[in-house]
C-alpha positions as CSV (number, residue, x, y, z in Angstrom):
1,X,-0.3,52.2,-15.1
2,X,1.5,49.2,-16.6
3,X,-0.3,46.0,-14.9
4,X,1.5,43.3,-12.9
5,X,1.9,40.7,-15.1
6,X,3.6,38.7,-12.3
7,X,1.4,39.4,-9.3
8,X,-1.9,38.7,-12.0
9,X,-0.7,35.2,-12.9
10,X,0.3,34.4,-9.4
11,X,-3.0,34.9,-8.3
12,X,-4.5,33.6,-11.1
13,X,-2.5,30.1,-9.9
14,X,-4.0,30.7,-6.2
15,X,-7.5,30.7,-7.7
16,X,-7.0,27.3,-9.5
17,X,-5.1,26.0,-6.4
18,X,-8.3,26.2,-4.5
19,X,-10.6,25.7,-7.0
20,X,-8.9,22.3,-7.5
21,X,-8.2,21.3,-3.4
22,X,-11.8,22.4,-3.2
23,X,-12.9,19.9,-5.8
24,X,-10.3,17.3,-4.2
25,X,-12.5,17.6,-0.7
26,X,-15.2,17.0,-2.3
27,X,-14.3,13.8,-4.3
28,X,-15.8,10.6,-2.5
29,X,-12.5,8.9,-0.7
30,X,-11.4,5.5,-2.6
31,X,-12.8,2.1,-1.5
32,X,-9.2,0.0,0.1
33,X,-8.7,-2.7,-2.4
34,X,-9.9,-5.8,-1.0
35,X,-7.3,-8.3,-0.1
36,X,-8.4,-11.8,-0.6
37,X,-5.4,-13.2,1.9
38,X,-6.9,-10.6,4.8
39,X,-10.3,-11.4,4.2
40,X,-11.0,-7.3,3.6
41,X,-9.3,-6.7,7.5
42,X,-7.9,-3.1,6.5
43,X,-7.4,-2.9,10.2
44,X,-4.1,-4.0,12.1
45,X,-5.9,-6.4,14.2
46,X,-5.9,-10.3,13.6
47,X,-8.6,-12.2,12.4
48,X,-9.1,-16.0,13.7
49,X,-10.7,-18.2,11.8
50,X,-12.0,-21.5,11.6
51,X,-12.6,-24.1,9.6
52,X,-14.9,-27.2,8.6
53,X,-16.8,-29.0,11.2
54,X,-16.3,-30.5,15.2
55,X,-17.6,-34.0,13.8
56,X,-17.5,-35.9,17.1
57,X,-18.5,-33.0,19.2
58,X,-20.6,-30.0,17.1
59,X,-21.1,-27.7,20.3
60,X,-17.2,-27.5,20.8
61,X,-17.9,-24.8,17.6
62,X,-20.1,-22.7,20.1
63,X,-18.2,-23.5,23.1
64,X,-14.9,-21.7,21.8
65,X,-17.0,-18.9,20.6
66,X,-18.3,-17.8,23.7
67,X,-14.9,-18.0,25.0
68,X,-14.0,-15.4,22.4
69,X,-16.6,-13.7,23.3
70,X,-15.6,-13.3,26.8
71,X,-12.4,-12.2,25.3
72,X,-13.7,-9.3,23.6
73,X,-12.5,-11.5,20.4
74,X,-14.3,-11.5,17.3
75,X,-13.7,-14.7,14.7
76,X,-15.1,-15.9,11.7
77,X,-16.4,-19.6,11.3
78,X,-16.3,-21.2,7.6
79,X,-18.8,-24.1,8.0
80,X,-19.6,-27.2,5.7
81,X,-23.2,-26.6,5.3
82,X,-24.0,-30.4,4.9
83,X,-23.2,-30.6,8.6
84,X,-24.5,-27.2,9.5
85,X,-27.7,-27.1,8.2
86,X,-28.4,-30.1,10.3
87,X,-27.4,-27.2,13.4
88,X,-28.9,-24.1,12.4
89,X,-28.4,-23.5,16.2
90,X,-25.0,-23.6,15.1
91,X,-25.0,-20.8,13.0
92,X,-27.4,-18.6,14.4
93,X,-25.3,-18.9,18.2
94,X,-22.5,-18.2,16.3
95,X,-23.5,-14.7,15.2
96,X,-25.7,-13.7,18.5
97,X,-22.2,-14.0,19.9
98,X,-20.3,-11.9,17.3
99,X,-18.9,-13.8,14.7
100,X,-18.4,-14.0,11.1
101,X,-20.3,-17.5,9.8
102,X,-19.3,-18.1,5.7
103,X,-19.4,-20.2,3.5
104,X,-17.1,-24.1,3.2
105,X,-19.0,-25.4,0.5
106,X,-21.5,-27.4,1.1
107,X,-19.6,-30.6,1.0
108,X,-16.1,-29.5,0.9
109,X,-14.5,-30.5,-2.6
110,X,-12.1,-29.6,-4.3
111,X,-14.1,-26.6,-6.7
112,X,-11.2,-27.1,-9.3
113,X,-11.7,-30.5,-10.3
114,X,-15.9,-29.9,-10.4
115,X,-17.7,-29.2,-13.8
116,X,-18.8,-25.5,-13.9
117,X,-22.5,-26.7,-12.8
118,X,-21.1,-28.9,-9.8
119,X,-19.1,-26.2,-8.8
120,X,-22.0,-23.6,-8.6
121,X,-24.1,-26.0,-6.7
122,X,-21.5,-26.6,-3.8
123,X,-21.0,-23.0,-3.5
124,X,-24.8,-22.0,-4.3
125,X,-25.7,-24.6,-1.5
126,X,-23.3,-23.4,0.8
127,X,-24.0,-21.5,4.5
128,X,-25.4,-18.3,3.3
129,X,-23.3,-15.5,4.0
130,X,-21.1,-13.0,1.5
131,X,-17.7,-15.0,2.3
132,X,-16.4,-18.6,0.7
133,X,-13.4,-20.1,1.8
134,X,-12.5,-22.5,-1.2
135,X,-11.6,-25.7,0.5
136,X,-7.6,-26.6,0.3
137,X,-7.5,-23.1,-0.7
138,X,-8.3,-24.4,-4.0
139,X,-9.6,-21.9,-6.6
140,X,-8.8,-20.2,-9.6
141,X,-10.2,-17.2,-11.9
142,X,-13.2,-19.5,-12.4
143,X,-13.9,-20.1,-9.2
144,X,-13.6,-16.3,-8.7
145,X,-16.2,-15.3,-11.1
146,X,-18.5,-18.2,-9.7
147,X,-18.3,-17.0,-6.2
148,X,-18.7,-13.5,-7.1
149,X,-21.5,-13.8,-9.6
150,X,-23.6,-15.6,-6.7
151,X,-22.5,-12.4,-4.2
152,X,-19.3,-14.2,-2.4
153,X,-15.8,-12.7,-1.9
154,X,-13.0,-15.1,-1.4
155,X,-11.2,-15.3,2.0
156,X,-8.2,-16.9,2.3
157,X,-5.3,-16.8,5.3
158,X,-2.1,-15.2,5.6
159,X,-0.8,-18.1,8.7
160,X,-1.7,-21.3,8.5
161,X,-1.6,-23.6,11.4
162,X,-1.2,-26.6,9.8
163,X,-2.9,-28.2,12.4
164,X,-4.1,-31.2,10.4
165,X,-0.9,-32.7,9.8
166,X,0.5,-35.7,11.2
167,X,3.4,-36.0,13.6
168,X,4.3,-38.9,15.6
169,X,1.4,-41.2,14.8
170,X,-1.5,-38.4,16.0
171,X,-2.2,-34.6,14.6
172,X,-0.1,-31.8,15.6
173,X,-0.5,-30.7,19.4
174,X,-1.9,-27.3,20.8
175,X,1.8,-26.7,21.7
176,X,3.4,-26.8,17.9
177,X,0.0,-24.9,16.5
178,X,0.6,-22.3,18.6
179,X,4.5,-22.2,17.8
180,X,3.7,-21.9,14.2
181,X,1.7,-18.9,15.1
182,X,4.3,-17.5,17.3
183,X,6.8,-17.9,14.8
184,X,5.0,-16.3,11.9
185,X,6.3,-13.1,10.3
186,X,4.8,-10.0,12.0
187,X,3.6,-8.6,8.2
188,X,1.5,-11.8,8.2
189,X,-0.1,-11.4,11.8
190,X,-0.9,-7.8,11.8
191,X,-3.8,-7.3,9.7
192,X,-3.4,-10.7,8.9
193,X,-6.0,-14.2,9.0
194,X,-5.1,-17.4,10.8
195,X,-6.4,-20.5,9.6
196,X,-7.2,-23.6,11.7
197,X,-9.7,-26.6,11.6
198,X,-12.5,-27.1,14.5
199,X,-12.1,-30.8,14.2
200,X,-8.0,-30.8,15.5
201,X,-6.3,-29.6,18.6
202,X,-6.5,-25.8,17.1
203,X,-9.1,-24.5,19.0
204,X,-7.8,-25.9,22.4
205,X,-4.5,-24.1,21.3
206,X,-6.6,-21.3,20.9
207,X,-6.1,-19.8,24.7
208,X,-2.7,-19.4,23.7
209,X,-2.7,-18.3,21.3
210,X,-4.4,-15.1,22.3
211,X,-2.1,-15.0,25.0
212,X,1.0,-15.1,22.7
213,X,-0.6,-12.8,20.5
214,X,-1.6,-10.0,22.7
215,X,2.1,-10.3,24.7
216,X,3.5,-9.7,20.9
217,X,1.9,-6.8,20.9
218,X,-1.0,-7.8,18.4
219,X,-4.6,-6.9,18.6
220,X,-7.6,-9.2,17.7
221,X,-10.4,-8.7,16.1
222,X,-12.4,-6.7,18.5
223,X,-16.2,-8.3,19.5
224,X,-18.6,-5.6,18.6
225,X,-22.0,-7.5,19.7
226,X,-24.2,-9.8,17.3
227,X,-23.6,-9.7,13.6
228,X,-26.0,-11.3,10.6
229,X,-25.3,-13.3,7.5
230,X,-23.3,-10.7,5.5
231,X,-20.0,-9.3,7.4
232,X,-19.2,-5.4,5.8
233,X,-16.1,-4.2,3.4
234,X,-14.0,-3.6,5.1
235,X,-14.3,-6.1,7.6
236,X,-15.5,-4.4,11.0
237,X,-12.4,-5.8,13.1
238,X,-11.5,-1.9,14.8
């Protein structure tokens, strides 16, 4: 009987079909790329942040936090440690209520215009967490390799509130920071990072914020419970 040459290799192609989509199933999925901008949010829901330090009044930092909190919210806090470490209350309040605390530098220079060694020591000296936000989003490649060989990732913002700019003799009012976060592009809200100061009108602009965002159809970062020093890749915002 002649064989069937056709029917043989067919199957023959079968067998390497499987054999292959059974080695596919096997193979470990890829990491997401982590997105400097997003802060490693590989979730559609938006991350607040803040910035800095509430000079004249420190506790405003955990009084919008627990109003977060009671939002189901979850935010992330980048703190100038020579402030902070005289509030470790601060810090710690801020993660028994959920949040993200990083790293500001510890006295919130410009890293680009530092010597290598400065540079290492206002990062190094930092809040201890595994996120720096470069202040004045100021940073390059060596800056990059300085935050990462000391276990950092930079986090940036896709909106920016602008809050600290001056209009009319005084900073920008809650009204105007919330425009600006109305108005931003939906690619840069969904998934995205919003970037305000703790030491302007942001945070009482916060409030509405939320509201705008959640009657936009956006979802925050969702308030799991406490967190500690290091916050996961990706970001646990789901």
């Amino acid at each position: 009987m002649r064989p069937v040459v056709g029917a043989t290799a067919a199957a023959g192609a079968l067998v390497l079909t499987a054999t292959a989509a059974a080695a596919n199933a096997d193979a470990p999925t890829p990491a997401p790329a982590y997105s400097q901008t997003r802060c490693g949010n590989t979730s559609d829901r938006t991350l607040l942040t803040f910035d800095d330090w509430s000079y004249k009044d420190p506790y405003r930092t955990i009084r919008i936090g627990a109003y977060l909190r009671s939002q189901g919210i979850r935010a992330a806090f980048f703190l100038i440690n020579e402030q902070a470490e005289e509030h470790p209350d601060i810090v710690s309040t801020l993660r028994q209520q959920g949040h993200y605390v990083g790293n500001h530098t510890y006295s919130h220079q410009h890293l680009s215009r530092l010597t290598e060694d400065e540079a290492v020591a206002e990062i190094g000296n930092g809040v201890r967490s595994n996120l720096l936000r470069p202040p004045y989003g100021d940073f390059g490649e060596r800056e990059t390799t300085i935050a990462d060989a000391l276990g950092y990732r930079m986090c940036t913002w896709t909106v920016d509130t602008l809050d600290w700019e001056e209009t009319d003799g005084g900073f920008r009012s809650t009204e105007s920071i919330r425009a600006t976060v109305r108005e931003a592009p939906e690619e840069d809200k969904r998934g995205g990072v919003v970037l305000g100061h703790l030491d302007y009108h942001y945070p009482d602009a916060v409030p509405g914020i939320v509201a705008d965002l959640t009657a936009e159809g956006y979802a925050l970062c969702r308030n799991t419970g406490p967190v500690g020093a290091t916050a996961p890749f990706p970001l646990d915002c789901g």
